[in-house]
C-alpha positions, 0 to 999 in steps of 0.5 A, spaced: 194 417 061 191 421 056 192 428 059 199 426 061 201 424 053 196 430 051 201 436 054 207 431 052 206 432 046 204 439 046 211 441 050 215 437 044 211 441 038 213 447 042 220 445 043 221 443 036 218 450 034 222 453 038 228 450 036 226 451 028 226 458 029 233 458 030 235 455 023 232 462 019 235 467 024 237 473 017 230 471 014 226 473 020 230 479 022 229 482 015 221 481 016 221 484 023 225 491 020 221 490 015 215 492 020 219 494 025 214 499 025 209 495 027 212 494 034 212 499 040 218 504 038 222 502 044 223 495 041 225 499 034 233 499 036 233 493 039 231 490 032 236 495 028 241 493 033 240 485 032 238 486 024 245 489 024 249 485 029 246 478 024 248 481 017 256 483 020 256 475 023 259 471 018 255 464 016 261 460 020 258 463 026 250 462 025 252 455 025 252 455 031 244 457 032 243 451 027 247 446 032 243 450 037 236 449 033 238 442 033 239 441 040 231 443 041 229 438 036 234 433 039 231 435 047 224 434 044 225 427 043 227 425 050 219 427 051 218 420 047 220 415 052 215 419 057 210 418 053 211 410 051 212 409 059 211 415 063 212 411 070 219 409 068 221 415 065 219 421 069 226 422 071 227 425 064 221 430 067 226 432 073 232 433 068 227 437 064 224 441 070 231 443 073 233 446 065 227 450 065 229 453 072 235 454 069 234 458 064 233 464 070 241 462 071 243 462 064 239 469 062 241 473 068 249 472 069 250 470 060 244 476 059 248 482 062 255 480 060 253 480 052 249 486 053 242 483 053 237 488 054 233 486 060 227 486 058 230 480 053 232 476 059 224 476 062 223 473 054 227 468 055 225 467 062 219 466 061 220 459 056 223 456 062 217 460 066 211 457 061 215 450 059 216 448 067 209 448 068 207 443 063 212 438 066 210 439 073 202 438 072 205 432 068 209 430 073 204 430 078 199 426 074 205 421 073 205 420 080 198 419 080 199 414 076 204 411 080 199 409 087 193 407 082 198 402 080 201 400 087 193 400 089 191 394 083 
C-alpha cells in the first residue's frame, strides 16, 4: 500500500507541475530566448519560431493554455480517490492508462497538421510514454492487493 500511495502521489505532483507550467507561457519563452544559446543550435529557430508565435497571440487565445493548465491540476485530483481507496477506484488507473496511450494519437495526427516538429511530438510522446508506467506498476500492486484480500 505504501509503494502504490508513494507513486500516486508522485504522479499527481508531476501532473500538477506540468499543468502549472502552461499558466506562464510568455515569461517562459522569454528566458529561453534569453538563453536560446545554451541549447544546441538545432532547437535555436524552433524557440525563435515559438518566442514569435506567443508574442503575436492575443491574451484571449492563451487563455486557452490556462484552461489547459487547469485541466492537469483538475486530472490530478482523480488520483485522490486511488490513493484513499485504491481497490475500488482503479478503474480511474485504466481511464489514466488509456490517456497516456493516447497521447501517441494525439501528437502524431494533431502534431503535423499544426506544423509540429517531430522531434516536439517524441516530447510530447514521451509524458504519455514515462506517465503510463507508474500507473501500470501501480495497477499491478493493486491487483496485488486484491488476492491478498480475497485470501484474508
Amino acid at each position: 500500500m505504501k509503494k502504490i500511495r508513494l507513486l500516486l502521489i508522485f504522479f499527481i505532483i508531476l501532473l500538477i507541475i506540468s499543468g502549472v507550467t502552461a499558466f506562464p507561457l510568455r515569461t517562459e519563452m522569454e528566458f529561453l530566448i534569453g538563453h536560446k544559446n545554451s541549447f544546441p543550435s538545432q532547437l535555436n529557430l524552433w524557440i525563435e519560431a515559438v518566442y514569435n508565435a506567443i508574442e503575436q497571440t492575443p491574451d484571449i487565445v492563451l487563455y486557452g493554455t490556462d484552461w489547459l493548465a487547469f485541466a492537469h491540476i483538475i486530472i490530478a485530483l482523480f488520483f485522490i480517490p486511488v490513493y484513499i481507496d485504491p481497490i475500488r477506484y482503479k478503474a480511474n488507473l485504466i481511464v489514466a492508462m488509456v490517456a497516456c496511450a493516447a497521447v501517441f494519437i494525439l501528437a502524431f495526427v494533431c502534431g503535423p497538421i499544426r506544423g509540429i516538429p517531430f522531434f516536439h511530438q517524441l516530447i510530447d510522446c514521451a509524458f504519455g510514454f514515462i506517465g503510463f508506467f507508474p500507473l501500470w506498476f501501480v495497477y499491478r500492486k493493486i491487483n496485488q492487493l486484491e488476492i491478498l484480500n480475497r485470501k484474508l
